[in-house]
C-alpha positions as CSV (number, residue, x, y, z in Angstrom):
1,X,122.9,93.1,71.6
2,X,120.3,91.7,69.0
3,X,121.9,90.1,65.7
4,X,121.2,92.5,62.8
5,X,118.6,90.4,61.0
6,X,116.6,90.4,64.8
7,X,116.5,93.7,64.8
8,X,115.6,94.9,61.4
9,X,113.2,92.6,61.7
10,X,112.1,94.0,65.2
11,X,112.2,97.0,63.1
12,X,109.4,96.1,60.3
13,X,107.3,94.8,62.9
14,X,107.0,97.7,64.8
15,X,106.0,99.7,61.2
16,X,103.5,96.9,60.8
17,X,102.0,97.2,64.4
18,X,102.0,101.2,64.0
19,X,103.6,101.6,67.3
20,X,105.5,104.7,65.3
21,X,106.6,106.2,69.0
22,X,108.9,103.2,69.6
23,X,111.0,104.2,66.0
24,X,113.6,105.7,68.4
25,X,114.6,102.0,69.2
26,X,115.8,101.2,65.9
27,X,116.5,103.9,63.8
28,X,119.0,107.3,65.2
29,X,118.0,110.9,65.3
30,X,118.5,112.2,63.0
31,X,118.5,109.0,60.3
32,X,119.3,109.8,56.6
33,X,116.6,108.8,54.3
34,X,117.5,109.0,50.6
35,X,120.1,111.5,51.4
36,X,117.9,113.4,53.3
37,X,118.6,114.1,57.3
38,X,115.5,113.8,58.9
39,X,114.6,114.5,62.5
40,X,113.3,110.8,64.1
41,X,109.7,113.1,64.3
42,X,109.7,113.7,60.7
43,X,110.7,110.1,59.9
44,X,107.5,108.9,62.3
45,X,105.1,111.4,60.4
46,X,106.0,110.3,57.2
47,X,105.6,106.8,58.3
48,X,102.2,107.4,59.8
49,X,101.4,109.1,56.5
50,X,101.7,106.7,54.5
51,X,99.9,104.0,57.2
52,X,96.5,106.7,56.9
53,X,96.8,106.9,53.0
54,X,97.3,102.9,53.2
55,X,95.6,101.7,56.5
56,X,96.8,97.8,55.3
57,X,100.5,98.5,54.6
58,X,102.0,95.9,55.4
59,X,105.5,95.1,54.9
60,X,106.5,91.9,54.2
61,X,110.1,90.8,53.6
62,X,110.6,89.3,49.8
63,X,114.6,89.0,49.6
64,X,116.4,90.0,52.8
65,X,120.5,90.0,52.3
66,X,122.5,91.0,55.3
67,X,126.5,91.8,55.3
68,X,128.6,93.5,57.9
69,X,126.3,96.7,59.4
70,X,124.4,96.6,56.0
71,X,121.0,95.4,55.3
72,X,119.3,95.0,52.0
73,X,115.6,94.1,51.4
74,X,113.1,93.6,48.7
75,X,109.7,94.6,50.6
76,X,106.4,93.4,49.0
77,X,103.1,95.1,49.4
78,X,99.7,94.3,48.8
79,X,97.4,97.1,49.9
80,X,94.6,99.4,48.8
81,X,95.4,102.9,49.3
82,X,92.3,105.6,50.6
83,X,93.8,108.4,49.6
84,X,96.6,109.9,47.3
85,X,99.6,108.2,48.1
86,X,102.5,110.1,47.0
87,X,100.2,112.3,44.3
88,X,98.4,109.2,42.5
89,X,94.7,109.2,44.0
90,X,92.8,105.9,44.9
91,X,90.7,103.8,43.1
92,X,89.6,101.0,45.3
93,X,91.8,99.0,43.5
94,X,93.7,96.4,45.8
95,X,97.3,96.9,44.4
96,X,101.1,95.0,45.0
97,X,104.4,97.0,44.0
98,X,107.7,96.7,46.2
99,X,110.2,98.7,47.6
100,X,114.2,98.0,47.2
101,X,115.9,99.4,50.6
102,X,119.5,99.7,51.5
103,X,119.9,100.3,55.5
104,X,123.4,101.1,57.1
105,X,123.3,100.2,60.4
106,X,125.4,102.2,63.6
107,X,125.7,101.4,66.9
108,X,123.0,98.8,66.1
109,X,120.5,101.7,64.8
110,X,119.7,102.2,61.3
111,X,121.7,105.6,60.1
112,X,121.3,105.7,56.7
113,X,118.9,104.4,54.1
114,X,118.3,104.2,50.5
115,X,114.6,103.7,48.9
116,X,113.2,102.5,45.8
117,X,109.8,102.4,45.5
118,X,108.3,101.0,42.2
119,X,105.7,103.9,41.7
120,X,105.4,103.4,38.1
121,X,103.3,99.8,39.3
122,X,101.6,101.9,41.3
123,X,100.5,104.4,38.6
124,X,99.8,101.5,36.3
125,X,97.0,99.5,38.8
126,X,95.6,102.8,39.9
127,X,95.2,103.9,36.0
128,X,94.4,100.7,34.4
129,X,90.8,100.8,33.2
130,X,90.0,97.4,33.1
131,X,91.1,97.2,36.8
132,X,94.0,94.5,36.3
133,X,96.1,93.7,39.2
134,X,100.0,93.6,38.5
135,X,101.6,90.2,38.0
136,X,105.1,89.2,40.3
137,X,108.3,89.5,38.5
């Protein structure tokens, strides 16, 4: 069996190659997302959602923190959305926000995770008139 850190990283690199049909491998069905049971079909459609709002998501590992069958990671992106992503249309705009996840991990499958996405960047690029990117913190 692959450490944990192999395969969550096995994991994000299947999201970042789009190969969506091959979630099965690392996540179970049904996997909880945010409390929220979801069948492995609806995880892979909102994944492929979000790749068609964002066609360069990519997600790159910022902090990564790994402890029994937990995984924690601070996700960096630096995209430019083509369409509302999550109800904030595009501007053009090349953006960066992150995304704070908590994964617990079963049978070496992800069962349950927790996101954080920080829309309020988001909002902020996508609104700013004068077209300013957001700084690291």
């Amino acid at each position: 069996m692959p450490s944990l850190e192999n395969s969550y990283r096995g994991y994000l690199t299947c999201l970042n190659e789009r190969r969506f049909d091959d979630l099965p491998e690392f996540a179970h069905d049904p996997v909880t997302h945010n409390d929220r049971l979801l069948r492995i079909t609806e995880f892979q459609d909102m994944l492929r959602r979000d790749a068609a709002e964002i066609p360069d998501l990519y997600y790159a590992i910022e902090r990564l923190v790994i402890q029994d069958d937990q995984v924690a990671c601070r996700i960096r992106f630096d995209c430019t959305p083509v369409a509302d992503f999550r109800g904030i249309p595009p501007t053009g705009r090349r953006i960066s926000f992150v995304e704070h996840v908590f994964y617990r991990y079963q049978d070496g499958k992800i069962a349950e995770m927790w996101s954080l996405i920080d829309f309020e960047a988001i909002r902020e690029q996508l609104t700013r008139e004068d077209g300013g990117r957001f700084t690291r913190r």
